[in-house]
DRENRO-252810 format. One line per field, with one value per residue (C-alpha): residue number from 1; residue in three letters; x, y, z. Coordinates in steps of 0.5 Angstrom, whole numbers, m for minus. Layout:
num [NUM | ...] .
residu [Ala | ...] .
east [X | ...] .
north [Y | ...] .
up [Z | ...] .
***
This chain:
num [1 | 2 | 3 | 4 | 5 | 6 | 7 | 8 | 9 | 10 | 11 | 12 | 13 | 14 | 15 | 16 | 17 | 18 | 19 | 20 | 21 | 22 | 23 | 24 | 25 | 26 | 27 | 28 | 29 | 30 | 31 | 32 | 33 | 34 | 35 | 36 | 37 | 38 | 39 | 40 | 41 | 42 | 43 | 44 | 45 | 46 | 47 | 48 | 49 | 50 | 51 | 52 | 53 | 54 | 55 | 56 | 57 | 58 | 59 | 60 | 61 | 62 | 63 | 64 | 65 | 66 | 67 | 68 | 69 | 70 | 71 | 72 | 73 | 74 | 75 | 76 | 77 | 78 | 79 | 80 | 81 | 82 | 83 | 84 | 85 | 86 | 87 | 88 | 89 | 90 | 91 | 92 | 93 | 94 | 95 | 96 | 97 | 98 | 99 | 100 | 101 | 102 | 103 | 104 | 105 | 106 | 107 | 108 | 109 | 110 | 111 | 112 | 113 | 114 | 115 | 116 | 117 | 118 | 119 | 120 | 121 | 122 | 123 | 124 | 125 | 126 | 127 | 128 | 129 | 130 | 131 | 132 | 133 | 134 | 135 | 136 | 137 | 138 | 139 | 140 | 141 | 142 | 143 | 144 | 145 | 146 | 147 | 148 | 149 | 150 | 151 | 152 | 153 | 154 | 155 | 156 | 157 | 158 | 159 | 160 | 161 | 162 | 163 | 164 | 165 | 166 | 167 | 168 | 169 | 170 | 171 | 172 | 173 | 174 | 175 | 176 | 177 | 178 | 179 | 180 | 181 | 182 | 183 | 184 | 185 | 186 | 187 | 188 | 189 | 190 | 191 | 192 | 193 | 194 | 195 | 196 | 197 | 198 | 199 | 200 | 201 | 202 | 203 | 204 | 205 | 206 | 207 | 208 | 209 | 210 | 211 | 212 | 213 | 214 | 215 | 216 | 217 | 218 | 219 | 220 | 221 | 222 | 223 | 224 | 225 | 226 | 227 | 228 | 229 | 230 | 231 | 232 | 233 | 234 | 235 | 236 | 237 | 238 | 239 | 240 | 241 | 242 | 243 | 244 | 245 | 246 | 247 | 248 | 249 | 250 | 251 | 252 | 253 | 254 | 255 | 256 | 257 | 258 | 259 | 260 | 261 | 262 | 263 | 264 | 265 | 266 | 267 | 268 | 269 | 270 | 271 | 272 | 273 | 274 | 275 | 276 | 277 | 278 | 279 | 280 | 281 | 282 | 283 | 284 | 285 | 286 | 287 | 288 | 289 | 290 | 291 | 292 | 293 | 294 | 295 | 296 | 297 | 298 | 299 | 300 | 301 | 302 | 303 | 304 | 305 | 306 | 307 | 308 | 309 | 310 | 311 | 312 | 313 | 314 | 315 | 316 | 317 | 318 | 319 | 320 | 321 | 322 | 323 | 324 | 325 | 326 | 327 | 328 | 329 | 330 | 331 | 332 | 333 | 334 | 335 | 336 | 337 | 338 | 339 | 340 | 341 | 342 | 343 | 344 | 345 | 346 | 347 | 348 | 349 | 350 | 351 | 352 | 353 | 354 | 355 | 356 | 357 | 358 | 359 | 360 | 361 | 362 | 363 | 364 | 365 | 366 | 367 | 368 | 369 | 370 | 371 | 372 | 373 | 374 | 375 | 376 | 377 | 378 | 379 | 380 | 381 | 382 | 383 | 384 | 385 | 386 | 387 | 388 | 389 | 390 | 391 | 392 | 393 | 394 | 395 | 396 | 397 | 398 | 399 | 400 | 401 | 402 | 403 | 404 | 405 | 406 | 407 | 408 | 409 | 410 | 411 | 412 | 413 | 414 | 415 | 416 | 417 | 418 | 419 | 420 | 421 | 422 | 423 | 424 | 425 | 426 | 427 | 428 | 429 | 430 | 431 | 432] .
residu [Unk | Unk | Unk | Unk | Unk | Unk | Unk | Unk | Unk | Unk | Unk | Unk | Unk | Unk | Unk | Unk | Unk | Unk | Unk | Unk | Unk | Unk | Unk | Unk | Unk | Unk | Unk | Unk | Unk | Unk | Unk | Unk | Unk | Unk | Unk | Unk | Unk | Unk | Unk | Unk | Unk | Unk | Unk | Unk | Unk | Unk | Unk | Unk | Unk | Unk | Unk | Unk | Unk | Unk | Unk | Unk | Unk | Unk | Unk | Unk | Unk | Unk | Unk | Unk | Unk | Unk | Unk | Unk | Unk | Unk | Unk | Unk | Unk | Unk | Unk | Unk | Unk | Unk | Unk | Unk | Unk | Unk | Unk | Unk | Unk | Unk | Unk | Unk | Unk | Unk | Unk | Unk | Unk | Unk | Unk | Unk | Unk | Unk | Unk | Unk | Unk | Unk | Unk | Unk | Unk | Unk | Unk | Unk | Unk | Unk | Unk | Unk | Unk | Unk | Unk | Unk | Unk | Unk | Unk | Unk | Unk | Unk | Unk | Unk | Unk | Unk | Unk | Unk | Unk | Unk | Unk | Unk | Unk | Unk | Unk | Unk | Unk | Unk | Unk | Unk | Unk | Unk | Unk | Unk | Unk | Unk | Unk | Unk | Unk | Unk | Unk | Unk | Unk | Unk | Unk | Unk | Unk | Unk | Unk | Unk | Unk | Unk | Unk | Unk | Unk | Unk | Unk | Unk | Unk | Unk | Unk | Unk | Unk | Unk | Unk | Unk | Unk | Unk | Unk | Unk | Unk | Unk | Unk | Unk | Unk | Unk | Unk | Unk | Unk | Unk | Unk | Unk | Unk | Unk | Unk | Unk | Unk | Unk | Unk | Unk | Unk | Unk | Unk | Unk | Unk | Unk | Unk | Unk | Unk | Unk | Unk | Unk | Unk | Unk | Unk | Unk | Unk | Unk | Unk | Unk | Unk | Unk | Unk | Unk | Unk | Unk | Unk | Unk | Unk | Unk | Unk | Unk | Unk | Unk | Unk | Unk | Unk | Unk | Unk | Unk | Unk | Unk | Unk | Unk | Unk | Unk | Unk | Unk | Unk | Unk | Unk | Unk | Unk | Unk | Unk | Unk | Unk | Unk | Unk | Unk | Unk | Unk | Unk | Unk | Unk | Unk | Unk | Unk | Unk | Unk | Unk | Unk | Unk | Unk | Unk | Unk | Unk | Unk | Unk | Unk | Unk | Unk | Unk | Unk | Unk | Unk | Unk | Unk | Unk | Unk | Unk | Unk | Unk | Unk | Unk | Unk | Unk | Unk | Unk | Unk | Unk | Unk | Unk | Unk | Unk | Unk | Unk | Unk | Unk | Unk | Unk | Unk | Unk | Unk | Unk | Unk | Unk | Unk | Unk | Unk | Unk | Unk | Unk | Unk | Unk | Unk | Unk | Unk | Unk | Unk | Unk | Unk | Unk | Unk | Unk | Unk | Unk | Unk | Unk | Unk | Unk | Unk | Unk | Unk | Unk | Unk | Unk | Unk | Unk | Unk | Unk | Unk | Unk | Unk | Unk | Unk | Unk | Unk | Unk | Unk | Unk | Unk | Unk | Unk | Unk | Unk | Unk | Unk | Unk | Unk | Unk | Unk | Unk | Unk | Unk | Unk | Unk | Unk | Unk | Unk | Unk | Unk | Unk | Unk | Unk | Unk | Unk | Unk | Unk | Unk | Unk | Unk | Unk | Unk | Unk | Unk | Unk | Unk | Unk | Unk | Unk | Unk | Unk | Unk | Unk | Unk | Unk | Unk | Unk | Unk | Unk | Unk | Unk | Unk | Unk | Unk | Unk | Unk | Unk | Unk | Unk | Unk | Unk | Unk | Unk | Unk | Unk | Unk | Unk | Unk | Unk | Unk] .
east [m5 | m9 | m17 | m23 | m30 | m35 | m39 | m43 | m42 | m45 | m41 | m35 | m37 | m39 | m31 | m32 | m28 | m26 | m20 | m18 | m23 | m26 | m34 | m36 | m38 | m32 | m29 | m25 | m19 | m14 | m14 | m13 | m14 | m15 | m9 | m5 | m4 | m5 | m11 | m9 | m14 | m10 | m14 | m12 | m15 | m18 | m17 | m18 | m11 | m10 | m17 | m19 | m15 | m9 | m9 | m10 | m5 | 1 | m3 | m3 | 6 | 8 | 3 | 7 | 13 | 10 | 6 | 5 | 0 | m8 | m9 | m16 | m17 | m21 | m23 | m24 | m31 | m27 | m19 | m19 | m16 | m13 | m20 | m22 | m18 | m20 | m26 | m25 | m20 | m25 | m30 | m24 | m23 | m16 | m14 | m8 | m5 | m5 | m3 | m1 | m4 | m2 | 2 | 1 | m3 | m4 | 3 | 4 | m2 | 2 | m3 | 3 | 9 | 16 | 21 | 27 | 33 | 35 | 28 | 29 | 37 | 34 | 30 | 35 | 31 | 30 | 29 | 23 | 17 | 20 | 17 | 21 | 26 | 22 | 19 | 13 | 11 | 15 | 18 | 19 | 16 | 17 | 13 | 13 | 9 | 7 | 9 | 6 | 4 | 2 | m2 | 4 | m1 | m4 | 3 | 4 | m2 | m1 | 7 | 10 | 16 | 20 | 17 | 18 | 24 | 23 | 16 | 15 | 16 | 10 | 7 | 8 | 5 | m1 | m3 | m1 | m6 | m11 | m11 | m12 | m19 | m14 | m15 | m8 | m9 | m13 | m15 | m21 | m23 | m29 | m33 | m29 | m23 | m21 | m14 | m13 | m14 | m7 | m1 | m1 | 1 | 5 | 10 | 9 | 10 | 17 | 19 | 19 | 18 | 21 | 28 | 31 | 28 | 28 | 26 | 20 | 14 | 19 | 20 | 13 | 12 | 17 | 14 | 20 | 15 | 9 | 4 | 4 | 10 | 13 | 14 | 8 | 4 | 8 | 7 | 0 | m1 | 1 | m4 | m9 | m6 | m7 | m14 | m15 | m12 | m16 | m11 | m14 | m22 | m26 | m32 | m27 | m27 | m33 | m30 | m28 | m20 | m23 | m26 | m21 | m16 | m22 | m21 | m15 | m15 | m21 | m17 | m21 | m14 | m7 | m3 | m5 | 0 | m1 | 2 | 7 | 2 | m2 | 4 | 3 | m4 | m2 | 2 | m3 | m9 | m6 | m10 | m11 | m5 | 3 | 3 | 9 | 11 | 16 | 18 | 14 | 18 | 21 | 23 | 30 | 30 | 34 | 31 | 27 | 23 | 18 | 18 | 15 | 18 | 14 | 7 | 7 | 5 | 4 | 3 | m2 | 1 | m5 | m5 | m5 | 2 | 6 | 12 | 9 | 6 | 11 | 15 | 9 | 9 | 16 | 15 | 9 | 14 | 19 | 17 | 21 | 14 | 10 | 14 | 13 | 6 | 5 | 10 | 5 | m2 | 1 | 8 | 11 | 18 | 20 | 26 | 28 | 36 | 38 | 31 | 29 | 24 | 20 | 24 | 19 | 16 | 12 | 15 | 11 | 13 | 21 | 20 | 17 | 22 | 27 | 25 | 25 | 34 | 35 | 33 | 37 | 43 | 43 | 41 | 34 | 29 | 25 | 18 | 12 | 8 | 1 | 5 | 10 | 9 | 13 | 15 | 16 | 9 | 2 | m2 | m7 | m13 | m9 | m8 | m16 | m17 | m12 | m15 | m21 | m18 | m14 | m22 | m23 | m17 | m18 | m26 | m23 | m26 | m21 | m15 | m7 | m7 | m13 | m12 | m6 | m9 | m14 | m7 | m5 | m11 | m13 | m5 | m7 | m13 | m10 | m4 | m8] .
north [m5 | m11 | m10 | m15 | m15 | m20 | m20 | m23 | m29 | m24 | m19 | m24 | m26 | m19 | m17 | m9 | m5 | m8 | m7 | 0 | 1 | m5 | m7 | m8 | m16 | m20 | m26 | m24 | m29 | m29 | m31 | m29 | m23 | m20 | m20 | m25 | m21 | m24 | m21 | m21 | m19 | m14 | m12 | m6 | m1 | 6 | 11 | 19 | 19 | 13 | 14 | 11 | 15 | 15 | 7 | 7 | 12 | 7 | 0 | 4 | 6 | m2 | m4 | 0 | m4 | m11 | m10 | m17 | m16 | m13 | m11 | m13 | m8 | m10 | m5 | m7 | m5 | m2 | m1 | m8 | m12 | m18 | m19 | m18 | m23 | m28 | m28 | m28 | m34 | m38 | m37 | m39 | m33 | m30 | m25 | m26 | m20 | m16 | m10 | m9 | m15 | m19 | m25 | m29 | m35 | m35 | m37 | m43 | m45 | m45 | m39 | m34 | m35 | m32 | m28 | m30 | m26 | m24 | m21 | m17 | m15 | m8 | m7 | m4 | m10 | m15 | m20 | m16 | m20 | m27 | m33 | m39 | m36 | m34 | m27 | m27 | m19 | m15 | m10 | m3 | 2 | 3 | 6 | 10 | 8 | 12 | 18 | 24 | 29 | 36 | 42 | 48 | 53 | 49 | 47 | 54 | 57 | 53 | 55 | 48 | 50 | 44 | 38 | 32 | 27 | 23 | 19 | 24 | 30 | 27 | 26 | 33 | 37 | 33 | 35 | 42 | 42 | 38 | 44 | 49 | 45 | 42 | 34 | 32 | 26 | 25 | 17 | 14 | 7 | 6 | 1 | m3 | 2 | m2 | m1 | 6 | 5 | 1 | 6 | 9 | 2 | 1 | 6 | 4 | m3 | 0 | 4 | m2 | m8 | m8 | m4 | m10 | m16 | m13 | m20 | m21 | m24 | m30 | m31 | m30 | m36 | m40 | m40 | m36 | m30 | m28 | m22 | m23 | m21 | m15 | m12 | m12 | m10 | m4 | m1 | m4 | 0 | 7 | 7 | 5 | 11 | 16 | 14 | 15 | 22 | 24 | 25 | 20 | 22 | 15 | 18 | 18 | 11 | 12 | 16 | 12 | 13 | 19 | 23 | 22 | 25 | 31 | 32 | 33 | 39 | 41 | 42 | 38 | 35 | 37 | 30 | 26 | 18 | 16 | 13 | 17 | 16 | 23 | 27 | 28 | 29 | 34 | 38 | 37 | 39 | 44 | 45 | 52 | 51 | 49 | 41 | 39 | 32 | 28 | 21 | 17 | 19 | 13 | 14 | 16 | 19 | 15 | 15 | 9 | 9 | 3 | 2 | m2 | m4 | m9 | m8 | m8 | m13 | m20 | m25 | m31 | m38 | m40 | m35 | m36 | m34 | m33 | m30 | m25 | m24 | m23 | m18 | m14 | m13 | m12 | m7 | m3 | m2 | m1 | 4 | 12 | 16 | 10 | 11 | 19 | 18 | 14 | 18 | 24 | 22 | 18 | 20 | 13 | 12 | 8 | 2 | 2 | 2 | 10 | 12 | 20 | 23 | 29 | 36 | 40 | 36 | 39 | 41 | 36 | 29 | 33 | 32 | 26 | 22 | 26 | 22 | 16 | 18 | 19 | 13 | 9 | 14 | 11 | 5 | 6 | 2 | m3 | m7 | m3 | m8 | m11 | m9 | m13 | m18 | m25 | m31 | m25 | m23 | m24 | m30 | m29 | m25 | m23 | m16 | m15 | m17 | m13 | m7 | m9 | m10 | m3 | 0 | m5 | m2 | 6 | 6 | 3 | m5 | m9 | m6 | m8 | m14 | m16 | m13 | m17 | m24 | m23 | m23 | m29 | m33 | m30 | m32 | m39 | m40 | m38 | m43 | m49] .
up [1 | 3 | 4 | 4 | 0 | m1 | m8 | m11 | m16 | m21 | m20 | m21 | m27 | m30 | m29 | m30 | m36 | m42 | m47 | m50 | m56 | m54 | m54 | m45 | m45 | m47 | m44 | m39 | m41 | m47 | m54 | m61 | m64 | m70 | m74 | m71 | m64 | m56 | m52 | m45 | m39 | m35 | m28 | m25 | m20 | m20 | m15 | m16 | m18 | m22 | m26 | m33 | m38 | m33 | m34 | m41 | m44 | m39 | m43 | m49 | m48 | m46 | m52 | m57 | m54 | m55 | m61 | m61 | m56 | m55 | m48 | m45 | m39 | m33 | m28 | m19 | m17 | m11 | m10 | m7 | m12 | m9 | m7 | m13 | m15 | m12 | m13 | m21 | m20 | m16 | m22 | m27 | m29 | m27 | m31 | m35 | m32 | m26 | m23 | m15 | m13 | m7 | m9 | m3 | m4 | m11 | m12 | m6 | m10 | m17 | m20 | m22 | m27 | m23 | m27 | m27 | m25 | m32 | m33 | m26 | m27 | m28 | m22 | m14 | m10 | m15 | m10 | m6 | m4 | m6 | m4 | m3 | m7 | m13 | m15 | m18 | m18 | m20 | m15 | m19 | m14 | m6 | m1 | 6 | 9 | 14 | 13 | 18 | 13 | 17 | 17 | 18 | 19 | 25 | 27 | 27 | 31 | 36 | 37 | 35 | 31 | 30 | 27 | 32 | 33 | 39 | 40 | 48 | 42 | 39 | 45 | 47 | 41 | 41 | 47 | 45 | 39 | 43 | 48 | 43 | 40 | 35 | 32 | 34 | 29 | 23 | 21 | 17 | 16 | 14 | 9 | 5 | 7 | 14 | 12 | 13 | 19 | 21 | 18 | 26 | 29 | 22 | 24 | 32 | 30 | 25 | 32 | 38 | 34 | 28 | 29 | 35 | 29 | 23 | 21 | 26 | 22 | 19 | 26 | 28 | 23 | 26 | 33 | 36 | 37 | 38 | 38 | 45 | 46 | 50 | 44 | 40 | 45 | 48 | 39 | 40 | 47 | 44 | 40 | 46 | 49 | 42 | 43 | 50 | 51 | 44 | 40 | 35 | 34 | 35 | 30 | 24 | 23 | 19 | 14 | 8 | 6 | 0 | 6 | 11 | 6 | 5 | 12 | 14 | 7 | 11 | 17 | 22 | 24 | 24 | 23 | 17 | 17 | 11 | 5 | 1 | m5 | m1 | m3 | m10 | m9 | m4 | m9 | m15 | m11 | m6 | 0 | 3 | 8 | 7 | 8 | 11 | 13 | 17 | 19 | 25 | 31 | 36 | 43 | 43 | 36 | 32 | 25 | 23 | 15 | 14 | 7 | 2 | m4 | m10 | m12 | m19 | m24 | m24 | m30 | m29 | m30 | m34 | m39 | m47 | m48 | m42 | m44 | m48 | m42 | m38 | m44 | m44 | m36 | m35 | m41 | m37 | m31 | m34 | m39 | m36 | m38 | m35 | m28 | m28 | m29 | m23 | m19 | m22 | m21 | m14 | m11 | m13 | m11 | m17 | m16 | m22 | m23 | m26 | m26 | m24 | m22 | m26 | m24 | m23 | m18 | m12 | m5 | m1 | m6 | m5 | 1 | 2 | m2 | 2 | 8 | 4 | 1 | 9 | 11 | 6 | 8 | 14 | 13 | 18 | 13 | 16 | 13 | 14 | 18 | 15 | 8 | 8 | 2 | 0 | 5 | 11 | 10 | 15 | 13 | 7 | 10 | 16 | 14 | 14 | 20 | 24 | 22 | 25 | 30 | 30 | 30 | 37 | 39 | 38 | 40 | 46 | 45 | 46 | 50 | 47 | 51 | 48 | 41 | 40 | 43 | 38 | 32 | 36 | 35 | 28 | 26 | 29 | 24 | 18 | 18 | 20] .
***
């Protein structure tokens, strides 16, 4: 998830959180501990499901790992770590390690350490995310993303019985819960959580772009494709259409990502196209109707899944020791109570070689991850469009600026033509 804040120098310098037991208002860089041990700064992200204690019970697990070191947390004023980031490295105070930062950028500029094949050799996708050939996060967990988690009671009010599997399908129910003064879509993106605006175009995009030229984003950089092209406007156009038939209510994009979240479980709307992070949230804290879920459909109802598979820990190519650094990373993603937790707290798919999830996981991560193994049975993976991580990637920034451009696109502000001009020209300007 890529997002945009500006802040201040003084919130830069005053890097929020400090390390487990520690005292608030050290330096945000390595150095010696006592006893002999490495103090490492670890940057992270709370969420309502990954919250404080949830980071420090997975810091303290690799730790025991790698006794050698002391980990200093650090904590993002919002959710927005890559940003975050920036701002630190431009204050000359990256921290030593970070977790589900985007790479891009920091590693063209010799920012980051890559790992090397051994250290990855425990990983299904081990060369996910690279750039120029070289892997500098590691890909330990796969998303979908959108998944389209539904309210069965309102699917069953209205008289839909099947989920749909062609995009006229989709089409169709939607009218049938607008006739009967049903939201059809429920999509937020307010303040600083722009980003989860995109997850409709991102499986339109999978469905009508991405599914003839899986590889289209190494050939937008090549010059051989455009936005403007046939395609990306055609993905563009239906989410034009969603809006203007009032399948998707323009007033929501105010809501922030929490609130949106809220208002699907409130049920002021039947569809939720979300990342399959919602799914254990969805189990842990059931809302009062059934939540199904389904893949975004495409027109002839071939299966397409957009997936991201990488977000997880990255190590700064300045820090104190980096191969404790790295040792210390690999141990948080690889640690087997550290992956259940992340798939409890956030519906995490690990991509570890052998791992499995918890038993006792709940119906709506079940049938999240079901998706997911349909898709890799038939081979219908795909990248999810603004996700995409490595040298097949969007331009730094650009992510950032498509979801504004997809708030112009619902609110009726710029039609698909224009939208996808606008992702020409902001192309243009962030690769000169």
């Amino acid at each position: 998830m890529r997002r945009t804040l500006i802040f201040g120098l003084a919130a830069v310098l005053a890097a929020a959180g400090c390390g487990v037991g520690e005292t608030p208002g050290a330096e945000g860089g390595a150095s010696a501990s006592a006893g002999g041990k490495v103090e490492l700064s670890f940057l992270v992200f709370e969420t309502p499901n990954l919250n404080a204690a949830f980071w420090d019970a997975a810091i303290a697990r690799a730790s025991a790992k790698v006794p050698e070191v002391t980990i200093k947390k650090l904590v993002t004023p919002n959710i927005d770590r890559t940003a975050y980031a920036k701002q630190l490295d431009a204050a000359g105070n990256l921290p030593d390690i970070l977790q589900s930062v985007n790479p891009a950028g920091f590693a063209q500029a010799g920012k980051l350490a890559p790992f090397t094949d051994e250290e990855l050799k425990n990983f299904i996708a081990p060369k996910a995310g690279a750039i120029g050939g070289k892997v500098y996060q590691l890909p330990y967990n796969t998303q979908v993303i959108p998944v389209v988690y539904y309210n069965k009671d309102m699917f069953a009010k209205a008289g839909i019985t099947q989920t749909p599997t062609t995009y006229q399908e989709l089409l169709d129910i939607s009218k049938k819960l607008k006739d009967g003064g049903v939201t059809p879509f429920i999509v937020g993106g307010g303040g600083a959580d722009t980003w989860a605006d995109m997850y409709p175009l991102t499986g339109t995009v999978a469905t009508d772009v991405y599914r003839k030229t899986p590889d289209w984003l190494l050939q937008r950089a090549q010059g051989n494709v455009k936005f403007t092209d046939p395609d990306f406007v055609a993905a563009a156009k239906k989410i034009e259409d969603l809006a203007k038939n009032e399948y998707i209510d323009p007033a929501g994009l105010s809501r922030s990502y929490a609130d949106t979240e809220q208002a699907f479980r409130d049920g002021k709307g039947a569809m939720y196209p979300m990342g399959s992070w919602f799914a254990t949230s969805a189990d842990a804290n059931k809302p009062s109707f059934e939540v199904g879920a389904f893949p975004w459909p495409t027109d002839d109802g071939s299966p397409v899944t957009p997936t991201f598979t990488g977000g997880g820990t990255l190590v700064s190519a300045t820090a104190k020791n980096v191969e404790l650094a790295k040792k210390w990373a690999l141990a948080f993603d690889e640690d087997k109570e550290n992956n259940d937790a992340f798939v409890k707290a956030d519906g995490s798919i690990p991509a570890i070689k052998g791992y499995t999830p918890p038993a006792d996981m709940g119906p709506v991560y079940n049938a999240t991850v079901a998706i997911y193994q349909k898709g890799m049975q038939e081979g219908s993976i795909y990248d999810a469009f603004s996700q995409e991580a490595g040298d097949g990637a969007l331009p730094p920034g650009l992510a950032d600026k498509a979801a504004l451009g997809v708030q112009d696109l619902i609110t009726g502000k710029k039609n698909a033509q224009q939208f996808a001009e606008f992702l020409d020209d902001e192309y243009a300007k962030a690769t000169q």
